[in-house]
C-alpha positions in Angstrom: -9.1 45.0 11.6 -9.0 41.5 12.8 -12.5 40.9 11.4 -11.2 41.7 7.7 -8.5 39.4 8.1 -10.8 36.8 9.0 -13.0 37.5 6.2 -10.1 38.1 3.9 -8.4 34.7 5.0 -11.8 33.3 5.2 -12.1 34.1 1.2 -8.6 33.0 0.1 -9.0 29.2 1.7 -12.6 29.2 -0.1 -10.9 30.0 -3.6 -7.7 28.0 -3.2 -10.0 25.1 -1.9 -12.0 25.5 -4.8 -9.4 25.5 -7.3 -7.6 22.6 -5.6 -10.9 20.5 -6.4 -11.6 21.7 -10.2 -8.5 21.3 -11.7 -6.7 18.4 -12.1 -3.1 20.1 -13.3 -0.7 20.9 -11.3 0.2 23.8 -12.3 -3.0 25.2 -10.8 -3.2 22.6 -7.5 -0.3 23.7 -6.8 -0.5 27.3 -6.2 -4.2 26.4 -5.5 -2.7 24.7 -2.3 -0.8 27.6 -1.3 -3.2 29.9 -1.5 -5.4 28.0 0.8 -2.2 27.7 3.3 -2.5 31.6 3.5 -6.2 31.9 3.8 -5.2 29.1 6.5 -3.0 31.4 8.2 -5.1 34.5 7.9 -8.0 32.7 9.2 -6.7 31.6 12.7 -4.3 34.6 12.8 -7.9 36.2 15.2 -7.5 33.8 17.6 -3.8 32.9 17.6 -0.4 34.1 17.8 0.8 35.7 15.2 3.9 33.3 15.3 1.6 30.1 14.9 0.3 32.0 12.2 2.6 32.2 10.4 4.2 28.6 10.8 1.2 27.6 9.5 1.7 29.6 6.1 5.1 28.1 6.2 4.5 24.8 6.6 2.1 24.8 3.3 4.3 26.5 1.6 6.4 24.0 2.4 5.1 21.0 1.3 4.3 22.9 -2.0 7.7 23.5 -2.5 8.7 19.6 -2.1 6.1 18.9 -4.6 7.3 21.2 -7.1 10.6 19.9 -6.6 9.7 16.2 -7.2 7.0 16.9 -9.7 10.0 18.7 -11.9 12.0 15.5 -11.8 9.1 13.6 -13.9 10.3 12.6 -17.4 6.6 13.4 -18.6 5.9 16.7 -16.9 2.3 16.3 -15.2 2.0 20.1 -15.2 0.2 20.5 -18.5 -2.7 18.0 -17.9 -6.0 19.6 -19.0 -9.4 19.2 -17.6 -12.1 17.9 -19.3 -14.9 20.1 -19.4 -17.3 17.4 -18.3 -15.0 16.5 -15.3 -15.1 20.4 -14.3 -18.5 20.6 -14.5 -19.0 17.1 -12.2 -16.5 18.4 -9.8 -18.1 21.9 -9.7 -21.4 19.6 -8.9 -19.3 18.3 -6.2 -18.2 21.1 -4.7 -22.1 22.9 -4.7 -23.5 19.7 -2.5 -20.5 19.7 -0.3 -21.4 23.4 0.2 -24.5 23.2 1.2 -24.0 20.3 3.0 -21.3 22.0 5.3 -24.1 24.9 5.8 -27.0 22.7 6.8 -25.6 20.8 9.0 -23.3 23.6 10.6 -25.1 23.5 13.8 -24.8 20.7 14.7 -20.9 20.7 14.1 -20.6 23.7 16.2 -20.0 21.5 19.3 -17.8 19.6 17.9 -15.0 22.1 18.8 -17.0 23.9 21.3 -18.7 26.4 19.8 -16.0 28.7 17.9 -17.1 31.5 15.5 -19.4 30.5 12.6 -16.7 31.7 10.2 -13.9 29.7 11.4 -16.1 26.6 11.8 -17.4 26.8 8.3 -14.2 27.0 6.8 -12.7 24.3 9.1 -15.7 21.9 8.7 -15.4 22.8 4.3 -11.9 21.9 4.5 -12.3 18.6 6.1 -14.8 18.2 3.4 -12.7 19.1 0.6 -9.9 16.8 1.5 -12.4 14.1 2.4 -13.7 14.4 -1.4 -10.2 15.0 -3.2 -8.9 11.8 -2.0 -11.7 10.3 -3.9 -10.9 12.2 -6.8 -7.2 12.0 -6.7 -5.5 10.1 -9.8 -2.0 11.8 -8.9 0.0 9.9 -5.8 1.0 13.1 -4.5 -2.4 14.4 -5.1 -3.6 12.3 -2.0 -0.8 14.1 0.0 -2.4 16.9 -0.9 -5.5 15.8 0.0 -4.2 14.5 3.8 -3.0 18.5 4.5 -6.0 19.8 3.2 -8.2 17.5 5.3 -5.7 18.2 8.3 -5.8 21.9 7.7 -9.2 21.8 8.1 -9.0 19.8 11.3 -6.4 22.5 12.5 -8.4 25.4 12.1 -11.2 24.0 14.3 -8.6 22.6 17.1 -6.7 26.0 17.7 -9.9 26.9 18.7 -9.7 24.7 21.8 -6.1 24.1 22.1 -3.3 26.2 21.4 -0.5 24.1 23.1 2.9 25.0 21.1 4.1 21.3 21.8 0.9 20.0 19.9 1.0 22.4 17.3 4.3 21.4 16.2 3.5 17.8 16.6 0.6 18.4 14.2 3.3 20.8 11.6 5.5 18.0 11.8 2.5 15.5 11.0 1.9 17.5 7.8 5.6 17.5 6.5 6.2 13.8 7.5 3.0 13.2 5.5 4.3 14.9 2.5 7.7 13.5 3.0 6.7 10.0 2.9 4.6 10.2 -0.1 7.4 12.1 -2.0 9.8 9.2 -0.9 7.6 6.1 -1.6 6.3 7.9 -4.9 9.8 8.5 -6.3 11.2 4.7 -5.6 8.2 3.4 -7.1 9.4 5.6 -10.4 13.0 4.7 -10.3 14.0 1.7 -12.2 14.7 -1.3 -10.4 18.2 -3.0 -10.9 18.2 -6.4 -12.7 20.1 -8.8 -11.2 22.6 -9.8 -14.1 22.7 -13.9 -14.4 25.3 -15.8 -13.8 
């Protein structure tokens, strides 16, 4: 059972992953995004708690949440940009070398986080590559926010593997939200209009 959860986790964080990287509109990052916070879940749920499980679904879902919320408040909705079929094909292109990167060099990441299971270390190590390469492709602020919780998800996954402290797990939830928080807060001032100082 807990090998099909694994797998099954496993599959959603590769599809969400993938979709986060090919398409550029939100209305597909975002559920994208939370897709891959369950297949975050799922994947670790093996090894872990089922309560820190589970706050890891949460805490994606989350930060998804606050994004929709913001994004909504836009006077020109960003939801309904399309993607070029030559940028999906380069980011598909992207997303092939970054695969096969992550499995040829596999071995030697396995002691990075002392040896876990090849599952959970492939889809740790592909998730620290797939926020490494969306914040080069991010034209969206909040799209590098994205990028940060992907990138730390991925770091996540291979941690709980060696530590499984509650304190430092919440430090780390806290890390994501603060993360998402910040970018939300700094994004939004930036887009309100600044008062003009009326002249004596």
């Amino acid at each position: 059972m807990q090998g099909f959860v694994s797998i099954l986790g496993g599959l959603l964080l590769f599809g969400g992953a993938c979709a986060l990287t090919l398409f550029r509109s939100w209305k597909h990052v975002l559920p994208a995004f939370a897709l891959q916070s369950l297949g975050v879940g799922l994947s670790v749920l093996p090894i872990v708690d089922p309560p820190v499980a589970i706050v890891k679904v949460v805490v994606g879902w989350i930060a998804v949440s606050l994004l929709a919320v913001t994004l909504a408040r836009e006077p020109r909705s960003p939801l309904d940009e399309k993607t070029a079929p030559i940028d999906l094909f380069f980011r598909f292109s992207l997303l092939l070398f970054l695969f096969s990167s992550v499995l040829a060099l596999l071995p030697q990441f396995a002691g990075l986080f002392r040896n876990p299971p090849a599952g959970l270390l492939f889809v740790s190590c592909f998730l620290i590559g797939i926020g490494l390469l969306n914040l080069g492709l991010s034209e969206h602020p909040l799209r590098s926010g994205v990028s940060l919780l992907a990138l730390l998800q991925g770091f996540e996954l291979g941690y709980l593997w060696i530590e499984q402290s509650l304190l430092v797990l919440a430090l780390l939830a806290v890390t994501d939200l603060a993360i998402v928080m910040t970018l939300i807060f700094l994004y939004t001032h930036a887009l309100s209009p600044s008062s003009e100082e009326v002249a004596p």
